[in-house]
C-alpha positions in Angstrom: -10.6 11.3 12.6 -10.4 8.0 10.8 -9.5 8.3 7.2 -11.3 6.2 4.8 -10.4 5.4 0.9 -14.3 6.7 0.2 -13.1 9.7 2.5 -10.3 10.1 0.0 -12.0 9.9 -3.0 -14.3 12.3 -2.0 -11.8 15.2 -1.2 -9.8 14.4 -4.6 -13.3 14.9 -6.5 -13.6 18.3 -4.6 -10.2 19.3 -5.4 -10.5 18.6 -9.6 -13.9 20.3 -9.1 -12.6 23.5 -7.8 -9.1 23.0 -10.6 -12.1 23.3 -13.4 -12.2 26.8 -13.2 -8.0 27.2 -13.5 -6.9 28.1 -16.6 -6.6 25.3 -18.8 -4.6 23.8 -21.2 -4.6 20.5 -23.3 -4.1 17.3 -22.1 -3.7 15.5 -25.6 -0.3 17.6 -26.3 1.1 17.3 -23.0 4.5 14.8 -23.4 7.8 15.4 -22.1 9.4 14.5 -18.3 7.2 14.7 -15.2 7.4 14.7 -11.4 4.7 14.1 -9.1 3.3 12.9 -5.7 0.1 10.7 -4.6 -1.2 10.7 -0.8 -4.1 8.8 0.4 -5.6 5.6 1.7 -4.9 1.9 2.0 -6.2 -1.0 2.9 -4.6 -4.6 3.3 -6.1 -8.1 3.1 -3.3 -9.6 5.2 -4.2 -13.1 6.6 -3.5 -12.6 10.0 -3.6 -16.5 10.5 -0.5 -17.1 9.2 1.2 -15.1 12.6 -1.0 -17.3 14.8 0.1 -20.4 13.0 3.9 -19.1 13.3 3.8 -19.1 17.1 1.6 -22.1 17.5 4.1 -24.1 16.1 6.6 -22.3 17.5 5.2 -23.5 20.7 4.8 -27.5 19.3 8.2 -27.2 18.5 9.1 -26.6 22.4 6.5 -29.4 23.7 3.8 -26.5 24.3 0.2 -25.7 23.4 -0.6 -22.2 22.9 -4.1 -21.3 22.6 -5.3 -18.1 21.1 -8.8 -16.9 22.5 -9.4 -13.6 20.8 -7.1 -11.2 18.1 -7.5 -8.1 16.6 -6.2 -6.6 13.6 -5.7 -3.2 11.8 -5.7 -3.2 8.3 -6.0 0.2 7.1 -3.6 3.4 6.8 -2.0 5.8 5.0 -0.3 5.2 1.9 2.2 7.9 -0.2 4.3 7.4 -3.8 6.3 10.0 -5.6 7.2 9.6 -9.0 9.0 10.8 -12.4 8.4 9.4 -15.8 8.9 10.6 -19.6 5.9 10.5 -21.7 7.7 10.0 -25.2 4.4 9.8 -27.1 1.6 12.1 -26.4 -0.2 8.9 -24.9 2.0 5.8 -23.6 4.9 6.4 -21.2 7.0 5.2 -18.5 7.3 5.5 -15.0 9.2 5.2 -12.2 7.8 5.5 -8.6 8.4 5.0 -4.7 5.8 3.6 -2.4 5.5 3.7 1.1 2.4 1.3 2.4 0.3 1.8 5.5 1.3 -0.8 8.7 -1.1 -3.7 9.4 -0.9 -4.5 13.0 -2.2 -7.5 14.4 -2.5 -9.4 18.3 -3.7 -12.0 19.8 -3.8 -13.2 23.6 -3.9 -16.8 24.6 -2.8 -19.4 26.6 0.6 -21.5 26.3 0.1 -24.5 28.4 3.4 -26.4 29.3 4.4 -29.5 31.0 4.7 -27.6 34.1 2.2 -24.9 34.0 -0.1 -22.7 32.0 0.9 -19.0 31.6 -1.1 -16.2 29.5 0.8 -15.2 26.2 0.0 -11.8 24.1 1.4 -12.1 20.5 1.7 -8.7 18.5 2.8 -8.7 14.9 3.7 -5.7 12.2 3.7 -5.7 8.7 5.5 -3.1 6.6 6.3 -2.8 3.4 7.9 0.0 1.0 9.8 -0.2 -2.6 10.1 0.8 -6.1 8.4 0.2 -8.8 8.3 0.7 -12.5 5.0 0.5 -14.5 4.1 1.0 -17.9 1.4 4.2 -18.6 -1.2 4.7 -21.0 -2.9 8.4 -21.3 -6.7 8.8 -23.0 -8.0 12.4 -23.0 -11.4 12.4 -22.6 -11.5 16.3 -23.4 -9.5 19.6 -23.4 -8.0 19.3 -20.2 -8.9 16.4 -18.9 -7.6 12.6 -18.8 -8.0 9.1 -17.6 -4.8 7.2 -17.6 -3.8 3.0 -17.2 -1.1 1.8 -15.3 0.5 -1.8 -15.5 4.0 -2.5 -13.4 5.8 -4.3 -11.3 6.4 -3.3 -7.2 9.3 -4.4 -6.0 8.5 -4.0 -2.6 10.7 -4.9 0.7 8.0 -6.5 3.1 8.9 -7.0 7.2 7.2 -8.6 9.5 7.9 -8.2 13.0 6.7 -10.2 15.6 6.8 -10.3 18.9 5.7 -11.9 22.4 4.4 -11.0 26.2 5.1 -13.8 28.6 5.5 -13.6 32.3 6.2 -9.5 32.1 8.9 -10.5 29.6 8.8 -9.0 26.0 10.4 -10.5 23.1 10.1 -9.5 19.4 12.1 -10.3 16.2 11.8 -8.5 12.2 12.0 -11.2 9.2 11.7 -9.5 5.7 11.7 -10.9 2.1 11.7 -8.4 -1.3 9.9 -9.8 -4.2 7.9 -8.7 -7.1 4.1 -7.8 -7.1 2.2 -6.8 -9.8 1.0 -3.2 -9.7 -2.3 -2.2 -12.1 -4.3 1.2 -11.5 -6.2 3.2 -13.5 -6.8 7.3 -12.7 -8.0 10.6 -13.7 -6.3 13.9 -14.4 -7.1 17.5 -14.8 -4.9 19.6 -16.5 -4.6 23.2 -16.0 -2.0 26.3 -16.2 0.4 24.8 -19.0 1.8 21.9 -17.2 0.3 21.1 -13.8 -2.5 18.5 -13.5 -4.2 17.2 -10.5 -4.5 13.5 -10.1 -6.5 11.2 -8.7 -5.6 7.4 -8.6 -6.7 3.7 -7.8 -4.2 1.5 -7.7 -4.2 -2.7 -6.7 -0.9 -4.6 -5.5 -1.1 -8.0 -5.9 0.3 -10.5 -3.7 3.2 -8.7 -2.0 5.6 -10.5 0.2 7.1 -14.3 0.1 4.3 -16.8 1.3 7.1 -18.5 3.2 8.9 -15.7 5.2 6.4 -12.6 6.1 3.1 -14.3 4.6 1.7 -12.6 1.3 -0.8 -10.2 1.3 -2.7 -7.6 -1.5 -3.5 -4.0 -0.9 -5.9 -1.3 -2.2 -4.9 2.2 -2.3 -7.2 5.2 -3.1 -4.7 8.3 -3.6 -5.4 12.2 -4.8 -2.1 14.1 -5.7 -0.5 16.5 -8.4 2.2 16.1 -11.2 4.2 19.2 -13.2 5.0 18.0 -17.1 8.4 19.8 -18.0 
């Protein structure tokens, strides 16, 4: 079954609904150490037409014409961060986190007409990208045991793209990659309950990931649900 960020959402709103019957406790004294873990969905706005421009040039460079005729691309996935921080004021902390981002997939077919003849190509590419990153946190409690929270950092993210070729039953591919800063802003919700467990759930946007140059640039969405124990 396909898993959709609305899907996600959903399914976190379910689990802090059921967590309002736990035993609570306050969310305005909570500070201290924490460890936690998000899981959820992602989707990418990669511009896929910066792989077809790669090989088309590719293919001016060697005195041929490729010509795409249809692509596809998938843009959508899975998306998990686990992270510790230290809240050293019951409402501003810091934090320090590990992201793993969904693939995006693309390929195209075409034709690469030469000087001697015209053969069909098939061009795949995949884009991956996983890092650290270190944001800056802001806590509001709305009530008893419950929260919204701010986030503002910086991802830095190691992106690869891989691309690769089909032509004449022959397969060729070949990963570039590039590390570089994004900026990371997200804003969330979080139920507290039994002393120092809370249930989370988390929007987060990453901003222009990747070089430009190297594996293109690209910004990502992420819609996560997870939980997080305050020592």
């Amino acid at each position: 079954m396909q898993r959709t960020i609305a899907g996600y959402l959903g399914l976190a709103a379910a689990v802090l609904g059921a967590g309002w019957y736990a035993p609570r406790a306050s969310a305005d004294a909570l500070s201290g150490l924490y460890v936690g873990g998000n899981f959820g969905a992602a989707r990418s706005d990669y511009n896929t037409s910066f792989v077809d421009d790669q090989f088309q040039r590719a293919a001016a460079g060697d005195g041929d014409n490729l010509k795409i005729r249809s692509s596809t691309a998938h843009r959508d996935g899975d998306a998990w961060w686990v992270d510790a921080g230290y809240l050293p004021w019951a409402y501003v902390g810091f934090d320090a986190a590990f992201f793993h981002l969904p693939e995006v997939t693309h390929r195209s077919s075409g034709t690469l007409a030469g000087p001697a003849a015209s053969l069909p190509l098939i061009t795949t590419a995949t884009v991956t990208s996983h890092g650290p990153a270190l944001s800056l946190v802001g806590r509001v409690p709305l009530a008893e045991s419950l929260e919204v929270n701010l986030r503002l950092g910086d991802y830095f993210g190691k992106t690869t793209l891989t691309t690769g070729y089909e032509l004449d039953a022959a397969y060729s591919s070949s990963p570039q990659s590039a590390t570089k800063s994004s900026l990371l802003i997200g804003v969330g919700g979080a139920y507290t309950f039994a002393g120092h467990w809370s249930l989370r759930l988390d929007y987060l946007r990453l901003n222009k990931a990747g070089d430009g140059t190297t594996v293109g640039t690209y910004s990502m969405n992420m819609a996560t649900a997870g939980v997080e124990f305050i020592f």
